[in-house]
Phi, psi and omega in degrees: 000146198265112186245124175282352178297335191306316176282159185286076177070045190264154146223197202293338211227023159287134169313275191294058168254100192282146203262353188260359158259008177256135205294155201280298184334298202297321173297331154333288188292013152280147175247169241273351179274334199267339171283003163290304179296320192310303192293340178294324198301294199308324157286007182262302189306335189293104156342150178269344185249028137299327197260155024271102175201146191242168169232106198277122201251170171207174193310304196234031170224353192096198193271094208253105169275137203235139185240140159247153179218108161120194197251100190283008170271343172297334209316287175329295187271352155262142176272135189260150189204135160267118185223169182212115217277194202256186165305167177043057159185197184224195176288334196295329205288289182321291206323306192297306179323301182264015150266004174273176177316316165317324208244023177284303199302317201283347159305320171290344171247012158223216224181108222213134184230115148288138150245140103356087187283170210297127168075026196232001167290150186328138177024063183255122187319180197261132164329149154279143151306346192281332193277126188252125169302120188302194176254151155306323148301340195253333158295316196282327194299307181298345173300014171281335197275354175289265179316348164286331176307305179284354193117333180307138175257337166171160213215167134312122172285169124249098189228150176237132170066229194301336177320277202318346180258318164305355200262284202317319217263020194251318184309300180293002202232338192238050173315333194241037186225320155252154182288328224174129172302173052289127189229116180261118166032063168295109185249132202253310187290148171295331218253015168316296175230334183359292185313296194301324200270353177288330198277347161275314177322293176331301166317335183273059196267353184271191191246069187213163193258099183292204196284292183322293185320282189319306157313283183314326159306316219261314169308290219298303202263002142234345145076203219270024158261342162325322205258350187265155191258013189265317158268120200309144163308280183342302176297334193274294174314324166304310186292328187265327182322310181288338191276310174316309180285321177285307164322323164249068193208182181311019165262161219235082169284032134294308164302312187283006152279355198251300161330278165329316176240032136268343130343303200310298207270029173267139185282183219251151195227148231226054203260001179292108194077048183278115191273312151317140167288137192249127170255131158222138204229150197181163173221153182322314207268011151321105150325000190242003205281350188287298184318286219285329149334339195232305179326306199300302178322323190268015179238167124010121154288340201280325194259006217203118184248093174245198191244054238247101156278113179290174188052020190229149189239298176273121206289326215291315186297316195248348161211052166310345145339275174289347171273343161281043009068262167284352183277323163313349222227278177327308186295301197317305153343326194237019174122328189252153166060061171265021187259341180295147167253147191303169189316118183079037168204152220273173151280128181217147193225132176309138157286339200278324189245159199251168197299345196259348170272341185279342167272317148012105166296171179230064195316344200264343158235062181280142173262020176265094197207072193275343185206171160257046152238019186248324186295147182310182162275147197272156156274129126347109187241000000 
């Protein structure tokens, strides 16, 4: 039986319900309809003109806050996408991305789940000491318990920095629940940057983000375009004005040092026989752009695209055009969002089927097909 008694002096019709009081030991021993119910309850106390956003509990990693964008009862006629930000930032970074302009159409045919990693939703209180912070392997493994919450049958990744790499490792360990990869400045090796962000890292001990963390953060998140004539002043200063403002703004640096050194401390991620297909994407002015070039050189050509944007360092932000571009040209690959005509090619539509049979995915020509008793299910078209 499902006891709402499991928080710690809470009751159903509590204000405060932080998902990091609940004890880990009791939360284990639920089995997986009462950590539903559970998550079902918390989302009902969630103000409405909060939602849609859920609090998802999962085995190991806790309690995970989840934003939805578009309508999931759609789902069967849309492509659904999973993303997951980057350090120093939240789901708001995904959201601004697929609210630009670039992104309306492939928005109007789909269905889009933020995640939050643990502590990092708006004005979220300092993690306990006592909650020990996953690993990156161990996040990407529980976002299956996200789609299993929702309902989902399989989904797009989207990830930027570490997002992409928790995204990758969900990809390898869950294949047949994602279709398909985008990977923003994936980095697979631990030994890319390690030295330099330890040696900055290290200093970083109040409980405040001092100026060195913050210059790295902001290197971590626009790389050698700071330094660069390639971006107008004006436009560098707005962007770092703004990147500056979400960091002391309603993010929680406590957490997101909890965040950063589970970056530090990640094993070399293994994407070699990766069965989803991988879009990875960088711009010259990346700090990451050498790594993800030798990542590619090291993968399946058959399985694997990528996107190198010149003059840019943050791809999502400053050029997006073309990464929805290539993400539309990728999903189509994979089935989806065939009613868009790729990019420079008119539309032309069957009079026999309307634009809502054209959304439809088109499970048959996914190239994830290892049995037909492992493939997601087919639609009917």
């Amino acid at each position: 039986m499902f006891r709402p008694t499991l928080f710690r002096g809470l009751s159903v019709d509590s204000a405060d319900l932080s998902g990091y009081e609940l004890d880990r030991s009791r939360r284990a021993s639920l089995s997986a309809e009462q950590r539903r119910k559970l998550s079902l309850l918390r989302t009902s106390s969630i103000p409405s003109r909060l939602k849609p956003k859920y609090v998802v509990s999962t085995d190991r990693s806790g309690d995970i806050h989840v934003h939805v964008q578009g309508d999931l009862t759609q789902q069967d006629k849309r492509c659904v996408f999973l993303t997951v930000h980057d350090l120093g930032t939240n789901h708001s970074s995904m959201v601004d991305f697929v609210n630009s302009p670039a992104m309306s159409e492939i928005k109007e045919r789909s269905c889009f789940i933020h995640i939050d990693v643990p502590g990092h939703e708006e004005n979220s209180p300092d993690l306990p000491d006592s909650y020990q912070f996953p690993s990156l392997q161990t996040l990407g493994e529980d976002l299956v318990t996200v789609l299993d919450f929702l309902h989902i049958r399989y989904a797009v990744g989207i990830g930027e920095g570490a997002g992409a790499n928790i995204l990758a490792r969900c990809g390898l360990a869950h294949p047949r629940r994602l279709l398909g990869l985008v990977l923003v400045n994936c980095t697979a090796s631990t030994s890319s940057v390690a030295d330099a962000f330890r040696s900055r890292f290290s200093r970083w001990r109040g409980a405040d983000i001092s100026q060195s963390e913050e210059d790295f953060l902001i290197y971590h998140k626009f790389g050698h375009q700071i330094s660069s004539d390639s971006c107008e002043p004006n436009e560098k200063d707005r962007m770092l004005a703004e990147y500056r403002s979400r960091l002391r703004g309603n993010l929680n640096p406590h957490n997101i040092k909890l965040f950063v050194r589970a970056f530090i401390n990640r094993k070399d991620l293994l994407l070699k026989g990766c069965r989803p297909d991988i879009l990875l994407i960088t711009g010259t002015l990346s700090p990451y752009s050498s790594v993800i070039e030798k990542l590619y050189k090291e993968l399946d050509r058959d399985r694997v695209t990528i996107l190198k944007v010149e003059k840019v360092g943050d791809v999502l932000a400053e050029a997006p055009a073309k990464v929805a571009q290539s993400l539309l040209l990728f999903c189509q690959g994979q089935g989806q969002l065939t009613s868009l005509p790729p990019p420079g090619v008119e539309r032309r539509m069957s009079r026999a089927m309307s634009m809502e049979e054209y959304d439809k995915p088109n499970i048959r020509r996914l190239s994830l097909t290892p049995s037909v008793a492992d493939s997601p299910p087919h639609t009917k078209l």
